[in-house]
C-alpha positions in Angstrom: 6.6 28.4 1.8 10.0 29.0 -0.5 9.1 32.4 -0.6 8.6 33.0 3.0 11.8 31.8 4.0 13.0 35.1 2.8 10.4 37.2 4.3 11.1 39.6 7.4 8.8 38.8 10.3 6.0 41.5 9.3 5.5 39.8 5.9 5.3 36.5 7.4 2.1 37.5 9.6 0.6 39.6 6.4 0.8 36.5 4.4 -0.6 34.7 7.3 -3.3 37.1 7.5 -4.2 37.1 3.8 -4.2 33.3 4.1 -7.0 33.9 7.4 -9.3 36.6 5.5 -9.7 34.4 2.3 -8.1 31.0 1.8 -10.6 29.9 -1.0 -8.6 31.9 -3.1 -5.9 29.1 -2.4 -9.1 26.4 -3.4 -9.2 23.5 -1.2 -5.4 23.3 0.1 -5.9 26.6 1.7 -6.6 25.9 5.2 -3.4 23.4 5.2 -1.3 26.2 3.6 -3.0 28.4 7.0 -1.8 25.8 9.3 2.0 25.0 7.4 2.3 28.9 7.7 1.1 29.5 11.1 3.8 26.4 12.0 6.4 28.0 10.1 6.2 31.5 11.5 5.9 29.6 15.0 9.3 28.2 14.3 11.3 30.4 12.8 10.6 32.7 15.9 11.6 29.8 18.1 15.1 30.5 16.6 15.3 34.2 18.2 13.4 33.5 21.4 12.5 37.2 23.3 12.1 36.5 26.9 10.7 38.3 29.2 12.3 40.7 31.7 9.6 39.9 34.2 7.8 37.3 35.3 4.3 36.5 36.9 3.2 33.4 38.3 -0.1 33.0 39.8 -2.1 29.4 41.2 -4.2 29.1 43.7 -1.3 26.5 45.2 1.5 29.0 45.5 2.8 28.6 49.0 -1.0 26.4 49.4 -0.4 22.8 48.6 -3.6 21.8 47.4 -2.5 19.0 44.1 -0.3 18.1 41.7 0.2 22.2 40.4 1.9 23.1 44.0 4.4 20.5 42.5 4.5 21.8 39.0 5.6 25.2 40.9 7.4 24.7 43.1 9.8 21.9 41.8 10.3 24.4 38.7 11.1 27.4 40.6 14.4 26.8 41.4 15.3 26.7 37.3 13.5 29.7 36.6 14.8 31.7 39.3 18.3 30.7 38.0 17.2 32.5 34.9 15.0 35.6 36.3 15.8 36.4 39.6 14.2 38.9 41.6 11.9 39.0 38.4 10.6 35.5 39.1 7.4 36.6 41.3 4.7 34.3 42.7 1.5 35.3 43.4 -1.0 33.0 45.5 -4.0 33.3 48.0 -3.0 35.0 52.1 -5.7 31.9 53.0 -3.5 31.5 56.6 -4.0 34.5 57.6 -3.2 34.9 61.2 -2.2 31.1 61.2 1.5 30.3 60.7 2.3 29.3 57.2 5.2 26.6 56.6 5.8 27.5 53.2 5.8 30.9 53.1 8.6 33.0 55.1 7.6 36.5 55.6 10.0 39.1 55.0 8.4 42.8 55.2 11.5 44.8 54.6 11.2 42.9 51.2 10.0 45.0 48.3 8.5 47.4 50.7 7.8 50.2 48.0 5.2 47.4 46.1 3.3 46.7 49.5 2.9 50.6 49.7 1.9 51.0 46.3 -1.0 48.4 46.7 -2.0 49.5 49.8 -2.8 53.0 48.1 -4.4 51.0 45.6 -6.4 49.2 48.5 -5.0 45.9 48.3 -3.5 44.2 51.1 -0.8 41.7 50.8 2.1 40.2 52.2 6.0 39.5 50.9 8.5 36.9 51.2 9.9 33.4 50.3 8.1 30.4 49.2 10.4 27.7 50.9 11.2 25.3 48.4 14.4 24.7 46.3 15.4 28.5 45.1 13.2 30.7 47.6 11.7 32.3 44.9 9.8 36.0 46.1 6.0 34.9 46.7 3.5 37.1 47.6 -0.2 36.2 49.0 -2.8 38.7 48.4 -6.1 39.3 50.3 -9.0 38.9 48.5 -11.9 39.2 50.8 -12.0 43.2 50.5 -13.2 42.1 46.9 -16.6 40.4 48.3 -18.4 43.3 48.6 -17.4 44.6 44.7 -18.2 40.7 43.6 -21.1 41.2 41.6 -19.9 44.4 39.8 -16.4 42.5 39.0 -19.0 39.4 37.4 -21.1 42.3 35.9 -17.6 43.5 34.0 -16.7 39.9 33.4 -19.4 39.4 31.3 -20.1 42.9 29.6 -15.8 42.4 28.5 -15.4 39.1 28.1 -18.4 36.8 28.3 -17.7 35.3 31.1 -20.7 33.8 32.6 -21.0 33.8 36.1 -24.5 33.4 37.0 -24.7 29.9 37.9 -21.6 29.8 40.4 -21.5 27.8 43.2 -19.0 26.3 46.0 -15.2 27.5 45.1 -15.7 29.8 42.4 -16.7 32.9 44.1 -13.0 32.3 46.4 -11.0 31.8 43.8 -12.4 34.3 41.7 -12.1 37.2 44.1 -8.5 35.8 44.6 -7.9 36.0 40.8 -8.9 39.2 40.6 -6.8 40.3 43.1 -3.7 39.0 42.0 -4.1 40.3 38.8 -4.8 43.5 40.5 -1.4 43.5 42.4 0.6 42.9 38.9 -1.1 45.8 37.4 -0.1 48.2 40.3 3.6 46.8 40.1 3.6 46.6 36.4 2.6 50.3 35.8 4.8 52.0 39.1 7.6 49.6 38.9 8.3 47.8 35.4 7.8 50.6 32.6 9.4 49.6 29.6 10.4 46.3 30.5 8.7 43.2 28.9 6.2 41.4 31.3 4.7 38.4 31.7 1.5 36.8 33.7 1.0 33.3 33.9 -2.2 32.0 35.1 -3.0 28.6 36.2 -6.7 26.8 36.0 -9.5 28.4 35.7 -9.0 29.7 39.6 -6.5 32.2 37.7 -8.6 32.9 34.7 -10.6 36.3 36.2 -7.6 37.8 37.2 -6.0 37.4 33.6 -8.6 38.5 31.8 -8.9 42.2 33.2 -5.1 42.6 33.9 -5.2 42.2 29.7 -7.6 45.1 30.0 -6.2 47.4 32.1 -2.4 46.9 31.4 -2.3 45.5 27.6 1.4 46.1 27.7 1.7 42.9 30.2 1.5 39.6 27.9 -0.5 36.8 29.3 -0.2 32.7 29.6 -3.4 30.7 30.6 -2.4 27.2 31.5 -5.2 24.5 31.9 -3.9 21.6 33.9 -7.2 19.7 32.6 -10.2 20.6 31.2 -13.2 21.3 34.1 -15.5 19.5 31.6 -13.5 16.5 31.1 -12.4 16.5 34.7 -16.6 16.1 35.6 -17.6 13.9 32.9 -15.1 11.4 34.1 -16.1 12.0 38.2 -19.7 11.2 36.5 -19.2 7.9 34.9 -19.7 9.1 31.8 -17.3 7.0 28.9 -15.2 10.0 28.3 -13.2 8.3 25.4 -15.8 5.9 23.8 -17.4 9.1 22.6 -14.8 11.8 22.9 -16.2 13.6 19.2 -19.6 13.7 20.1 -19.3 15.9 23.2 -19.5 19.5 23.2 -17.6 21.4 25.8 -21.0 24.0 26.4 -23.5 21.5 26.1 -22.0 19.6 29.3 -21.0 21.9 31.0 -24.9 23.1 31.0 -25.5 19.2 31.8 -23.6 18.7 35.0 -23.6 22.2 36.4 -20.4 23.5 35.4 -21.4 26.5 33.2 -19.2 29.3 35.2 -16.1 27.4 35.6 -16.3 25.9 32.5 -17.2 29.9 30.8 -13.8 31.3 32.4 -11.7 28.3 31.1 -13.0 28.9 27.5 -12.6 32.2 27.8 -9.1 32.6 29.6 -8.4 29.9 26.9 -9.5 32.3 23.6 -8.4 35.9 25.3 -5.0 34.8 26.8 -1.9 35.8 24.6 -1.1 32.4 24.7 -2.5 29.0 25.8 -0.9 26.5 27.3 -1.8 22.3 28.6 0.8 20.1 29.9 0.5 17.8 27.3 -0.3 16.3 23.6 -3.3 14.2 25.5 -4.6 17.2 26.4 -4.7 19.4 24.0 -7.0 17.1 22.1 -9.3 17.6 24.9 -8.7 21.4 24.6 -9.3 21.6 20.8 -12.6 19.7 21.7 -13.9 20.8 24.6 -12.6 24.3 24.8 -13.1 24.9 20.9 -9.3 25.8 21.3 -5.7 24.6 20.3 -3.1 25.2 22.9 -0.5 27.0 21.2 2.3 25.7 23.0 2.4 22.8 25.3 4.2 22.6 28.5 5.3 18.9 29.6 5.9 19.0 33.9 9.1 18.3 34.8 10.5 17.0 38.7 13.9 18.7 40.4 15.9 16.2 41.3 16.9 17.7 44.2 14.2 16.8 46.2 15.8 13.3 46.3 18.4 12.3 48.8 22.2 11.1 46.9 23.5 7.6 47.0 24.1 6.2 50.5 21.5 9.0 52.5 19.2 7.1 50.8 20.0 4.0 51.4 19.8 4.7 55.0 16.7 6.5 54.7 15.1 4.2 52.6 16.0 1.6 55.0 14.4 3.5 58.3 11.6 4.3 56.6 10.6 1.0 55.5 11.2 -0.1 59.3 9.0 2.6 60.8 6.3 1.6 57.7 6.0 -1.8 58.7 5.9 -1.3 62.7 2.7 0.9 61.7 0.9 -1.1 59.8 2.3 -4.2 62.3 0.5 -2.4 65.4 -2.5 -1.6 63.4 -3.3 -5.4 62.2 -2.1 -7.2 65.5 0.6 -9.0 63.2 4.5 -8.5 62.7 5.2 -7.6 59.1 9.3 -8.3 58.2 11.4 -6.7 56.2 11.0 -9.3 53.0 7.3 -7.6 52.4 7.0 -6.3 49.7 5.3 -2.5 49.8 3.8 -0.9 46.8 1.4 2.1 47.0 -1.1 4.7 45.4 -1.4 8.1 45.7 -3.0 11.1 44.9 -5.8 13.7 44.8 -9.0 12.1 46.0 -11.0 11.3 43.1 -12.1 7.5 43.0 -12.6 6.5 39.2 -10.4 9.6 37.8 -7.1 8.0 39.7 -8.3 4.4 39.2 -8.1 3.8 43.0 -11.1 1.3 42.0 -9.0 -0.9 39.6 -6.2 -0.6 42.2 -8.7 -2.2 44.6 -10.4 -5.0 42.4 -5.9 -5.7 41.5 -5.3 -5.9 45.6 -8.2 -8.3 45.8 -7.0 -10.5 43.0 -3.9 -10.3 44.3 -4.7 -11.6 47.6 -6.8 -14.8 45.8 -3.6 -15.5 44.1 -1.1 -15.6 46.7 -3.3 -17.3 49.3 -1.1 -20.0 50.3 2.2 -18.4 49.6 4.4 -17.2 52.0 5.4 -13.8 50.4 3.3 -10.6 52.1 2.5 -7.5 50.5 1.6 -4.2 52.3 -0.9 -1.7 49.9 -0.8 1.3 51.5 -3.4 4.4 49.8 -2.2 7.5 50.3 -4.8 9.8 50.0 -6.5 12.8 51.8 -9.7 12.0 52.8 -12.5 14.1 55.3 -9.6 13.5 58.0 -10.9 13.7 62.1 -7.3 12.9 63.0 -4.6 10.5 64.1 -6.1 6.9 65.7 -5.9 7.2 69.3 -5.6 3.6 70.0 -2.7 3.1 67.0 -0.9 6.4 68.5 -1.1 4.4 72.3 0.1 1.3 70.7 3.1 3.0 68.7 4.3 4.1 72.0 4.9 0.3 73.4 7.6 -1.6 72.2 6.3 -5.3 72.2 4.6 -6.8 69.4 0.6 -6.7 69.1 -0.9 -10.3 68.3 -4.6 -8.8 68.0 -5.7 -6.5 65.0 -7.6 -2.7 66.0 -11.2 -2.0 65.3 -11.1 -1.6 61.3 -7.7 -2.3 60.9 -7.6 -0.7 57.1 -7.0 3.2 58.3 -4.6 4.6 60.5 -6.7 7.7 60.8 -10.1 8.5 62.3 -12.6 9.7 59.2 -15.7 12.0 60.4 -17.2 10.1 57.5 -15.7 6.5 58.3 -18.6 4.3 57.6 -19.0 6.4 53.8 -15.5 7.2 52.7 -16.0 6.0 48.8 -12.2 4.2 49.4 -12.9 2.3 52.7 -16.3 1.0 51.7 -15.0 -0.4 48.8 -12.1 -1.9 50.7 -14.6 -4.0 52.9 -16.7 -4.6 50.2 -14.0 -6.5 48.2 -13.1 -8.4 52.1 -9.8 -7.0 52.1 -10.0 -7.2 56.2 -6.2 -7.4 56.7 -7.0 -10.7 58.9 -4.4 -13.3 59.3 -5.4 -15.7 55.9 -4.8 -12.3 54.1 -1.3 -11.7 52.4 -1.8 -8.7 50.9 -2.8 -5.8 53.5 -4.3 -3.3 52.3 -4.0 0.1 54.6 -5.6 3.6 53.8 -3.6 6.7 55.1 -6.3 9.4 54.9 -4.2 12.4 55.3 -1.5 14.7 53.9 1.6 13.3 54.5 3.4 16.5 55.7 5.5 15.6 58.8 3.1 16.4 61.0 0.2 13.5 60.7 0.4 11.9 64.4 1.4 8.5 63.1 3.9 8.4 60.4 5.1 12.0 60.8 7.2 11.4 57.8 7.0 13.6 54.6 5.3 12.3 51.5 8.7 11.9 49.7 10.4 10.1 52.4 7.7 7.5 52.4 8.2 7.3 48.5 11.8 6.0 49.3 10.4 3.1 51.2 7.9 1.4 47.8 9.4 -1.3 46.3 6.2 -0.6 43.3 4.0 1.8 42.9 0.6 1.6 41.4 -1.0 4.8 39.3 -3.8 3.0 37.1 -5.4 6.3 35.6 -8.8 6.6 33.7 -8.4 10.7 33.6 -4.6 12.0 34.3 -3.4 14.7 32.1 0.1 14.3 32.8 0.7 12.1 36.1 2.7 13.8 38.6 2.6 10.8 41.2 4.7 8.1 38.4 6.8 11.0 37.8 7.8 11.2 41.4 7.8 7.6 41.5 10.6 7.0 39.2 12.4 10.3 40.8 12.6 8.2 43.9 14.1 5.2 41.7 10.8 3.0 42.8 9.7 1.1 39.5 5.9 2.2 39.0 2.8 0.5 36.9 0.6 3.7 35.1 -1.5 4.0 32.1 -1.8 5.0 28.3 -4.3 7.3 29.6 -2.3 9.5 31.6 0.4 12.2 29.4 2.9 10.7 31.5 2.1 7.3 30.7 2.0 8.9 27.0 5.2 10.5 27.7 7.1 7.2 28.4 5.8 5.2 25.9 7.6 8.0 22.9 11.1 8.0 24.4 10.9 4.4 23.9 9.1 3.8 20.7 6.8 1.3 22.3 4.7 0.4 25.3 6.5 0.9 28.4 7.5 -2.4 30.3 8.4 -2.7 34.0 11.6 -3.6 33.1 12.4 -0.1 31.8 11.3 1.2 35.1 7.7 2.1 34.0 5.0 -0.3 33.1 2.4 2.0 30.5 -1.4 -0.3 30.4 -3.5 0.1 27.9 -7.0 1.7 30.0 -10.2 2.6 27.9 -14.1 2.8 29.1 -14.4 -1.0 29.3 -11.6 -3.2 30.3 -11.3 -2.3 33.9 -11.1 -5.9 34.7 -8.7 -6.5 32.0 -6.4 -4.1 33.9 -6.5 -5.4 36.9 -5.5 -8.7 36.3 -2.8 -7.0 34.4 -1.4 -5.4 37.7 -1.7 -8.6 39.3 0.5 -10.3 36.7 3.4 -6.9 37.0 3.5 -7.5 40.8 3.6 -11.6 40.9 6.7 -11.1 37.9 8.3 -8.3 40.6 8.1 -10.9 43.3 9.6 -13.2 41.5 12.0 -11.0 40.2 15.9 -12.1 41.1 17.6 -8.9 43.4 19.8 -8.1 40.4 16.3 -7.4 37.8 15.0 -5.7 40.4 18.0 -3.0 40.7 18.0 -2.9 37.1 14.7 -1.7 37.2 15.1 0.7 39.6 17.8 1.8 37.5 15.4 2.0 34.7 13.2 4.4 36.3 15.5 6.9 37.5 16.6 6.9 33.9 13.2 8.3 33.1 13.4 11.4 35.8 16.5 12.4 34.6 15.2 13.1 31.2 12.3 14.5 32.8 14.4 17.1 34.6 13.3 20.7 34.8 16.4 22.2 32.7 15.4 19.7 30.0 11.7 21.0 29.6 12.0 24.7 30.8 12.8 25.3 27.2 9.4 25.2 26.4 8.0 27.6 28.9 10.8 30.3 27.3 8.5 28.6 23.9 5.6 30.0 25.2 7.2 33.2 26.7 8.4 34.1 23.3 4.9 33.1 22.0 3.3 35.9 24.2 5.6 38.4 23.3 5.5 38.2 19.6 1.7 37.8 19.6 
């Protein structure tokens, strides 16, 4: 290693190299000489990043808000453009088509030698702004010209790269056709537009992976990042009850994916993973899952970061805060035929819709040990669930009621929704909600309210944002069982609302090293220990955090509000950008 100090760049990867072909000339310490090496060479061209001149982004949630990576992008876009540009470019799915799209402003005067370039090329797509925080250039490409070429593109896939397509079902034809597109359009701008320059292509999920793959074929002088937000395989083996972490090292990424139908997704991941320049995961958490189920290391990992602002300054949102938190509780007051003040406390969960993954179980069994305890009391709590569900539309009997102004005595039909489900009597969440009892009647103090939709603007009852009902929690509730990072506490704390998650989630993970220890609601974030088994355990445990929060004097509780935002400042874009340039450099020196 003394030796290599002194070594130019070249010499470092020949000595890597020798190390690769035959390490048992090094007896046993030679595959930890391979790995001090490799760690080494990684670092010492850290010192003299090379970034790229160009920049590719492609998701499936560019300018679609789908999950948690719309918000990875889109808060992030605004630091990167202040660093590329016009070179920052965004590529996502034209799935709108003649419909108007609210995040994506059109602008055809923009860039109008690429759209002709790709139209001789065939490929159909449209230009302008993404609108969020920078207004980065976005375009959304058409993919359903590539139906008719889909089983010749699989055909490829596999003869190239081994990808295995022949048990695909549901989304993976869309998004692969989308893929493959947007990799198309990169390599028609790349080669007619950006000679010379150094390029990058960033793919995220396995929705991305296709794409990737034969850009790095037809255009090897554009470097490629795959980025796996989680693993499809330990996604589905936690949606299966399976005990994910009870026997983590027996599982075999190929072996289950042939076991619960996910051989095709789970074949592009793996493969994106092994071809891609360089591989990325959002965090330490899951990269273990990577090296196991993906028989592959990240080589960098890229922690998500918030903008902060998307968060309204000192007394803006005080006010908002305050009229939000009004129009919350006349809601939920019409819906339950019982007037709510302002002393109740509200807490929340939120989140993709995936029952035992985002622990909206334990959140449940917590609200219905809650209610046992305060029985009695005088203090009121209002649980609201914020999560999409098979959504009909807005309750027409709430909507009729919201538009009188005295207050309701009687509770609706199935006070626990504020939106009509075309599966109401099966939705996974409001079964379970009646199964516990939690009826919202009037011997109930904790009321427990599902809000089935997208919180856009635009619902029909709330017609507030999802951030602006964020400033109205006084707690939020994120008990995880499968969270790779954990977007939803990250927001939280963003919004200064103190919030309860778990060591399970990389956010959770996250909190718990800038302190040293287990994360305590008094430092804004409460991190619980969550494993196969102590599901009960944990929800006691929530009921204990919220009775010490209502019992908490107004002085604590601004303190911990304090506390939180500590945490989103530190999690702040320009604070973690630095290791996407980690990864840029990564690419370009591979």
């Amino acid at each position: 290693m003394r030796i290599l100090r002194n070594f130019a760049p070249e010499n470092e990867a020949m000595a890597y190299v020798c190390l690769r072909v035959s390490p048992s000339k090094f007896g046993r310490a030679g595959p930890n000489i391979v790995l001090k090496v490799k760690r080494f060479i990684t670092l010492k061209m850290a010192k003299n990043l090379v970034l790229p001149d160009v920049v590719f982004e492609t998701s499936w949630e560019v300018c679609n808000k789908v999950g948690g990576i719309y918000t990875v992008l889109s808060s992030r876009a605004k630091t990167l453009k202040e660093k590329f540009g016009e070179n920052l470019i965004f590529i996502g799915p034209d799935v709108w088509k003649e419909k108007e799209n609210p995040l994506f402003v059109e602008d055809k005067k923009l860039c109008s030698e690429w759209l002709m370039a790709a139209r001789r090329e065939g490929l159909a797509v449209r230009i302008g702004r993404w609108a969020v925080p920078g207004n980065p250039l976005a375009v959304l490409v058409d993919f359903s010209l590539f139906y008719d070429q889909k089983n010749d593109i699989y055909s490829r896939a596999w003869e190239y790269f081994n990808v295995d397509s022949l048990h695909a079902y549901g989304d993976y034809d869309e998004a692969s056709m989308f893929s493959y597109a947007a990799g198309k359009f990169a390599e028609i701008v790349t080669k007619n537009f950006f000679k010379n320059k150094r390029v990058i292509y960033q793919a995220h999920e396995w929705m991305s992976g296709l794409g990737m793959l034969f850009l790095k074929q037809q255009c090897p002088e554009v470097k490629t990042i795959f980025t796996t937000h989680a693993t499809s395989i330990g996604r589905s083996i936690s949606g299966n009850n399976k005990l994910l972490y009870e026997y983590f090292h027996g599982y075999n990424g190929d072996q289950m994916a042939r076991e619960l139908n996910m051989e095709a997704k789970h074949s592009i991941e793996k493969q994106s993973a092994h071809f891609a320049d360089c591989f990325t995961t959002v965090s330490h958490f899951t990269n273990r899952e990577c090296k196991q189920l993906l028989d592959k290391a990240a080589d960098v990992v890229l922690p998500n970061g918030f903008e902060l602002d998307f968060v309204p300054k000192s007394a803006a949102f005080t006010k908002k805060r305050r009229d939000v938190r009004r129009h919350i509780l006349r809601v939920a007051s019409k819906l339950i035929g019982e007037q709510l003040t302002d002393d109740t406390l509200i807490i929340s969960t939120s989140g993709r819709n995936d029952f035992r993954c985002k622990g909206f179980d334990v959140y449940l069994e917590a609200m219905r040990q809650l209610n046992e305890r305060l029985r009695g009391s005088d203090r009121k709590v209002l649980s609201l669930i914020e999560v999409p569900c098979w959504l009909f539309g807005p309750r027409k009997d709430l909507k009729l009621r919201l538009r009188k102004e005295q207050e309701e005595t009687t509770p609706l039909d199935t006070p626990m929704n504020t939106h009509d489900l075309y599966n109401l009597n099966e939705d996974r969440i409001l079964c379970f909600i009646k199964d516990l009892g939690l009826y919202n009647g009037p011997e109930s103090n904790v009321k427990v309210i599902l809000v089935p939709c997208y919180l856009d603007g635009n619902d029909g009852i709330f017609n507030l944002h999802y951030y602006d009902v964020l400033t109205a929690n006084d707690l939020t509730l994120y008990p995880s069982y499968y969270e790779p990072w954990g977007y939803t506490p990250l927001e939280s704390v963003a919004f200064k609302t103190p919030c309860i998650t778990t060591d399970l989630s990389g956010f959770g993970q996250w909190v718990n090293e800038v302190l040293g220890r287990d994360g305590k609601i008094e430092d804004g974030v409460e991190v619980l220990h969550r494993d196969d088994r102590n599901f009960s355990e944990c929800a006691s445990a929530i009921c204990d955090i919220v009775q010490k929060y209502l019992t908490a004097t107004h002085d604590e509780v601004d303190q911990m509000r304090r506390n939180a935002s500590k945490f989103a400042t530190k999690a702040q874009w320009k604070n973690f950008v630095k290791y996407y340039y980690d990864a840029y450099a990564f690419a370009l020196n591979k």
